[in-house]
MITORDO-676697 format. One record per residue (C-alpha): residue in one letter; y, z, x. Coordinates in Angstrom, 1 decimal. Layout:
! residues N
{node 'A'; {Y; Z; X}} ...
END
This chain:
! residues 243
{node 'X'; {-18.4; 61.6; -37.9}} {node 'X'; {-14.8; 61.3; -37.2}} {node 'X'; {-13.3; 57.6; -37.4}} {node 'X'; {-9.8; 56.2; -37.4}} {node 'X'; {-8.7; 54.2; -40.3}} {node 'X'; {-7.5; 50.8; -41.3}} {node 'X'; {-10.5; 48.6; -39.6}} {node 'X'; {-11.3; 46.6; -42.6}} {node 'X'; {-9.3; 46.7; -45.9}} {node 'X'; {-9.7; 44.8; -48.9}} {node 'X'; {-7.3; 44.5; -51.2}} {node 'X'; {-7.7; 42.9; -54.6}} {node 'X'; {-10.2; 40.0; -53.2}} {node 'X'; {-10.9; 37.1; -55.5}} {node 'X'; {-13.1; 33.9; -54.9}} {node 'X'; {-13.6; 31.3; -56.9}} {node 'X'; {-15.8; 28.4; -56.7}} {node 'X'; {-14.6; 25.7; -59.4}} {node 'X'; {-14.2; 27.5; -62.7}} {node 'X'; {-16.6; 30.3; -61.4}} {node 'X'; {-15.8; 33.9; -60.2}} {node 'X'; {-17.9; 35.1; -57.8}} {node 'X'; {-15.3; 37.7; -56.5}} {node 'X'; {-14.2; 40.0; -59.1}} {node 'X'; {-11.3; 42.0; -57.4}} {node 'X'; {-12.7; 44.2; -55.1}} {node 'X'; {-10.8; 46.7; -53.1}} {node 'X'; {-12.3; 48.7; -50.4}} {node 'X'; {-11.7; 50.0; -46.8}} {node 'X'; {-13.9; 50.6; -43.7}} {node 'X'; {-13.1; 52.9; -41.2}} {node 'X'; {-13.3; 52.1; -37.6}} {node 'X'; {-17.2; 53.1; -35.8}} {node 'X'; {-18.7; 53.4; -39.7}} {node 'X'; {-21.9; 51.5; -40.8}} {node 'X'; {-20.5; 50.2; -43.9}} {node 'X'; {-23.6; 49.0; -46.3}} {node 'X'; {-23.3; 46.2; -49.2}} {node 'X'; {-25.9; 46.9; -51.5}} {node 'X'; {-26.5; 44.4; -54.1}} {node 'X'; {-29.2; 42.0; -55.2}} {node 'X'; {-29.3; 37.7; -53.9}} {node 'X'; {-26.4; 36.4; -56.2}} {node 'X'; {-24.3; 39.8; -56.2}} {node 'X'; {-21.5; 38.0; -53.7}} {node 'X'; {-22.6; 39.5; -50.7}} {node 'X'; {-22.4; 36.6; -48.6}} {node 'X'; {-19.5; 34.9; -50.0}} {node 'X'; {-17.7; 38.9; -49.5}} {node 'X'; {-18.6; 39.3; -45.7}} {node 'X'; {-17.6; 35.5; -45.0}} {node 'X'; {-14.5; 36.5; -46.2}} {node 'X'; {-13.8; 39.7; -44.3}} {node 'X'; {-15.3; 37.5; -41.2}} {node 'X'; {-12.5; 35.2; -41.7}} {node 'X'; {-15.1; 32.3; -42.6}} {node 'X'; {-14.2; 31.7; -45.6}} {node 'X'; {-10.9; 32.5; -47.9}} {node 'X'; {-10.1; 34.5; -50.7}} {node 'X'; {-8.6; 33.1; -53.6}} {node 'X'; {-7.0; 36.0; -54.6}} {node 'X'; {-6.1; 39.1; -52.6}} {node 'X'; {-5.8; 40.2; -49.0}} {node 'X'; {-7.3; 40.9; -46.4}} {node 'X'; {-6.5; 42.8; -43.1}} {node 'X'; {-9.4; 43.5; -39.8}} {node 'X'; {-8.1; 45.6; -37.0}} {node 'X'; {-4.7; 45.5; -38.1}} {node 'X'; {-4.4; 41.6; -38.6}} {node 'X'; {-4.2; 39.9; -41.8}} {node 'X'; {-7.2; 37.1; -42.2}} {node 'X'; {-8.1; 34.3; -41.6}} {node 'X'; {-6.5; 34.2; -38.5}} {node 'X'; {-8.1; 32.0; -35.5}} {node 'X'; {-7.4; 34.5; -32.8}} {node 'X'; {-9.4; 37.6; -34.2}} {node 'X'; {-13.0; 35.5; -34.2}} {node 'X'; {-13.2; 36.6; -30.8}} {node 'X'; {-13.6; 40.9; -31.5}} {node 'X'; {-16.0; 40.2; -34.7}} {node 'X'; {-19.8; 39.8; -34.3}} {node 'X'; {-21.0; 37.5; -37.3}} {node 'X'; {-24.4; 36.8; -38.0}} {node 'X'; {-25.3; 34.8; -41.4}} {node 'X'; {-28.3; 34.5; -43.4}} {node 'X'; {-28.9; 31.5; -42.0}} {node 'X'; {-29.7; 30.7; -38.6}} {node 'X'; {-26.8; 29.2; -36.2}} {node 'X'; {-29.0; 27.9; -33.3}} {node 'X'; {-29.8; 25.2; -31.5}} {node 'X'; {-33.5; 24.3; -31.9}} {node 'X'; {-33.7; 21.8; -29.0}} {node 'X'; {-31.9; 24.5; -26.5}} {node 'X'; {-33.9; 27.3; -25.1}} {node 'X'; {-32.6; 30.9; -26.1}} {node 'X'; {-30.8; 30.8; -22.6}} {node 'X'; {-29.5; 27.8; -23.2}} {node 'X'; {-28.0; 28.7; -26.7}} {node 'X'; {-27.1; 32.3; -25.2}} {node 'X'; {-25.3; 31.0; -22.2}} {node 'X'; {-23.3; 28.6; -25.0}} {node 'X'; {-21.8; 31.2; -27.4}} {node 'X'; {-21.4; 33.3; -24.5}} {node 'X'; {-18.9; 31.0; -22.5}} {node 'X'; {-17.0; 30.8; -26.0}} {node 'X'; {-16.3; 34.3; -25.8}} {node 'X'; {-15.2; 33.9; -21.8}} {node 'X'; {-18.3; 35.3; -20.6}} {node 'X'; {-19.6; 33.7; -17.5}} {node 'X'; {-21.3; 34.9; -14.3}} {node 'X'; {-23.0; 38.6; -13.6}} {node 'X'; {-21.6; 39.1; -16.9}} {node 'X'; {-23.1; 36.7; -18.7}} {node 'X'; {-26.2; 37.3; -17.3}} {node 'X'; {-26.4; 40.4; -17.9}} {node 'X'; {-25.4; 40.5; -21.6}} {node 'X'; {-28.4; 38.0; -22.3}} {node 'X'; {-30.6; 40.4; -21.0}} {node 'X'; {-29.6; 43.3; -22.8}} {node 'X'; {-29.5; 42.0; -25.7}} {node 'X'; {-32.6; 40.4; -25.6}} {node 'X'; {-34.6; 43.1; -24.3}} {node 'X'; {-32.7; 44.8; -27.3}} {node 'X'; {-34.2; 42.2; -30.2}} {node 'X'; {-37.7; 42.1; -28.3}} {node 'X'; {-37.3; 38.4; -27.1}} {node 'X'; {-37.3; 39.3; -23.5}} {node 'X'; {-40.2; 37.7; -22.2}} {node 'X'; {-38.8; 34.7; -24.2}} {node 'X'; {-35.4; 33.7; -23.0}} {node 'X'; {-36.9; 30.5; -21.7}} {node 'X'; {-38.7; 29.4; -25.0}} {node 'X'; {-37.4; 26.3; -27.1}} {node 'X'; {-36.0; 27.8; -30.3}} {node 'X'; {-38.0; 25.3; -32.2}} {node 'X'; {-40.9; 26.8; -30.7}} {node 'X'; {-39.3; 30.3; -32.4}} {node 'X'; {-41.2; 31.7; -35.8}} {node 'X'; {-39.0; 32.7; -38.4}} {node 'X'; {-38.4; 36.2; -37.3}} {node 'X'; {-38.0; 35.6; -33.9}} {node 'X'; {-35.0; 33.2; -34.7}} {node 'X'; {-33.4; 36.2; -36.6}} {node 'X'; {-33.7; 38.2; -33.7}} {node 'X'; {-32.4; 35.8; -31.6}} {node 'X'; {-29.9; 35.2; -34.2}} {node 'X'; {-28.4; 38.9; -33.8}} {node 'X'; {-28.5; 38.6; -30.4}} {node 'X'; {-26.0; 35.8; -30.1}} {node 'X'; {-23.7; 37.6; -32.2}} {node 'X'; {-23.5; 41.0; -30.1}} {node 'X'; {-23.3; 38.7; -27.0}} {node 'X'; {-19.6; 39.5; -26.1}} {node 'X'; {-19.8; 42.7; -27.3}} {node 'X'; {-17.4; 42.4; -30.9}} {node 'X'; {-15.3; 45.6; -32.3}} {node 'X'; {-16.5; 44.5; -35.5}} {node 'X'; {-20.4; 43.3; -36.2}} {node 'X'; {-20.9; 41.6; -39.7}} {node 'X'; {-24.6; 41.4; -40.2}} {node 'X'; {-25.6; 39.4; -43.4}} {node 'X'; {-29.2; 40.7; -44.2}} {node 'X'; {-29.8; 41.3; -40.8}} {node 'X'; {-33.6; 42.4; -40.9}} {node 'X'; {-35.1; 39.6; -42.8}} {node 'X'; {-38.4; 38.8; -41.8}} {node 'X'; {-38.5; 41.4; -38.8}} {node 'X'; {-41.4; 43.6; -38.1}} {node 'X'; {-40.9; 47.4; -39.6}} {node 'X'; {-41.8; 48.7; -36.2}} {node 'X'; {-38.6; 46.2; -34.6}} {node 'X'; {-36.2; 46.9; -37.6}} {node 'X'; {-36.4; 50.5; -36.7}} {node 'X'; {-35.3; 49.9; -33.1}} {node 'X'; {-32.4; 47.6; -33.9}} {node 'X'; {-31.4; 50.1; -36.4}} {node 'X'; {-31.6; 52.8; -33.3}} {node 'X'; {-29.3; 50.2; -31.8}} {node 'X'; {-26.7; 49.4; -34.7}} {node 'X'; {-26.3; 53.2; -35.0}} {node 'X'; {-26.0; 54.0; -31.8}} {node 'X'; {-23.1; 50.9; -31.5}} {node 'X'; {-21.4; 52.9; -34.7}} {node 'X'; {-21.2; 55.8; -32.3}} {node 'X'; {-19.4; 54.3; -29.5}} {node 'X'; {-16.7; 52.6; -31.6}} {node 'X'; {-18.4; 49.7; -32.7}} {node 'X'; {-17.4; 49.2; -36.8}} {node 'X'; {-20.8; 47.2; -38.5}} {node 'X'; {-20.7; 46.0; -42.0}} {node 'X'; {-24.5; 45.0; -43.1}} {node 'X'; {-25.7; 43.6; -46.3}} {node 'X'; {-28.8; 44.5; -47.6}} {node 'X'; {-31.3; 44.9; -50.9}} {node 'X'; {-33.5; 47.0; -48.8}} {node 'X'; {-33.2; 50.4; -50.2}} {node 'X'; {-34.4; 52.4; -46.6}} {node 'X'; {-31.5; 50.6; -44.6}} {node 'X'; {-29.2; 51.6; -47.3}} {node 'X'; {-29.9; 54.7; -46.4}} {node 'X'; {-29.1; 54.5; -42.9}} {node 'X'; {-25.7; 53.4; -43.8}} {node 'X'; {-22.6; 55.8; -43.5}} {node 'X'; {-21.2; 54.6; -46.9}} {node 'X'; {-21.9; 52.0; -49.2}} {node 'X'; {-20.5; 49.6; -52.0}} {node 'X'; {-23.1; 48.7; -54.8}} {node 'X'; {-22.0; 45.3; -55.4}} {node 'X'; {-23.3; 43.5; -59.3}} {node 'X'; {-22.2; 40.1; -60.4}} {node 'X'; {-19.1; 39.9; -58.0}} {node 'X'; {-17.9; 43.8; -58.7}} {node 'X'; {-18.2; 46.4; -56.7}} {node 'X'; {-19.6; 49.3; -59.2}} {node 'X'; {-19.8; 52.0; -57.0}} {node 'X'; {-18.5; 53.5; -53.3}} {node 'X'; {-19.5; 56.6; -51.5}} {node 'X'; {-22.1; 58.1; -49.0}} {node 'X'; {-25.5; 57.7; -50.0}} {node 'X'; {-25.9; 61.6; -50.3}} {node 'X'; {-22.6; 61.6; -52.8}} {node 'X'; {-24.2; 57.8; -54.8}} {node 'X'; {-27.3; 59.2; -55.8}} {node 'X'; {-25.7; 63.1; -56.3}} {node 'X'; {-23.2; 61.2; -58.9}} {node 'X'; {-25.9; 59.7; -61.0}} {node 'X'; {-28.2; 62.6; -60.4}} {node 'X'; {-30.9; 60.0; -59.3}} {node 'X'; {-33.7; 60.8; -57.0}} {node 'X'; {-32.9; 57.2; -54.5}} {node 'X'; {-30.2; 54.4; -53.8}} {node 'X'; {-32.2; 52.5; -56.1}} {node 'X'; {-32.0; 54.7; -59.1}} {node 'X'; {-28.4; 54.9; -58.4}} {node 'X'; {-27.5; 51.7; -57.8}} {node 'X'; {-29.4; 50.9; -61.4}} {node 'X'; {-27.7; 53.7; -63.4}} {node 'X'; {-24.1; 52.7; -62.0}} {node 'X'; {-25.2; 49.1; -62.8}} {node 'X'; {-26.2; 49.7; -66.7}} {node 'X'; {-30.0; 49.0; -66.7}} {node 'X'; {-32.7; 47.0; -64.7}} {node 'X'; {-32.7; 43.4; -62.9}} 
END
């Protein structure tokens, strides 16, 4: 795969809540069109890391820079594609209401508009329910709708926060067609995940342990380096032991 530089770099980023460090100075760079995995298990910093390359939140300590721009900075939310653990809808709107909403905050509007909610609902498997109540949603079916919302105006940079929760095997395959086939055509995606098959599907990963990130590389070059058989072998022999 050939990518340009200098889409996401992280230099030095600290965060700390109180007296707590939950951002150990991490360091690391995506490259523009890569599917860049954080592998790591709940309480690793995760979140609390992709809310701040988002522009969410702020580091303590550190810098960071998206696309050129150093964050936060207002005027960049509009090319990133966010999608947090938890879900940002509106349970009294149906999905076309709440579609049609964070689309005309991204300017869409029109032919557009209209036909961005159907892609990317045909794409998440809600298409036969863009009239539905969101309360009326299951679980899944909120996370769905969830990462539909965010690829609504179609962002340079998608930040997926355990994207595939609750989603169907058969469905998690397909979106993962999707988010690879997005990597292709320019689109840089930075996913979290502790599910060792979709780490696989990444380009490169960080293994991220108690707010540190203990290892960087391909998948191929992660489990080659340990000499371990999976990510999950690797990620426990770069992380000194067992949960």
């Amino acid at each position: 795969m050939t990518v340009s530089s200098g889409c996401v770099d992280v230099r030095g980023a600290v965060k700390r809540f109180g007296g707590k460090e939950v951002i150990r100075s991490i360091s690391l760079q995506v490259e523009r069109g890569e599917i860049f995995g954080l592998l790591g298990p709940s309480g690793s910093g995760k979140t609390t890391l992709v809310k701040i390359i988002a522009g969410i939140d702020e580091a303590t300590n550190g810098e960071i820079y998206l696309l050129g721009e150093k964050l936060p900075k207002l005027a960049m939310m509009n090319r990133i594609g966010y999608m947090a653990q938890s879900d940002a809808l509106y349970a009294e709107l149906s999905a076309k209401e709440n579609l049609e909403f964070f689309g005309a905050l991204f300017g869409l509007k029109g032919s557009k508009l209209k036909a961005r909610m159907q892609y990317v609902m045909e794409l998440v498997g809600l298409g036969g329910h863009l009239g539905r109540t969101v309360s009326a949603y299951s679980g899944g079916m909120k996370r769905r709708l969830s990462l539909a919302v965010a690829l609504m105006h179609e962002p340079e940079v998608l930040i997926l926060d355990e994207p595939t929760v609750g989603i169907d095997p058969l469905l998690r395959q397909s979106i993962w067609r999707e988010l690879e086939a997005l990597g292709r055509s320019g689109t840089t995606i930075i996913v979290t995940t502790h599910v060792m098959d979709e780490a696989e599907k990444c380009n490169r990963l960080g293994m991220i342990r108690e707010g540190r990130l203990i290892a960087l590389g391909t998948p191929a070059d992660l489990k080659n380096q340990t000499g371990g058989g999976t990510i999950e072998e690797a990620f426990l022999r770069y992380g000194g032991g067992q949960e």
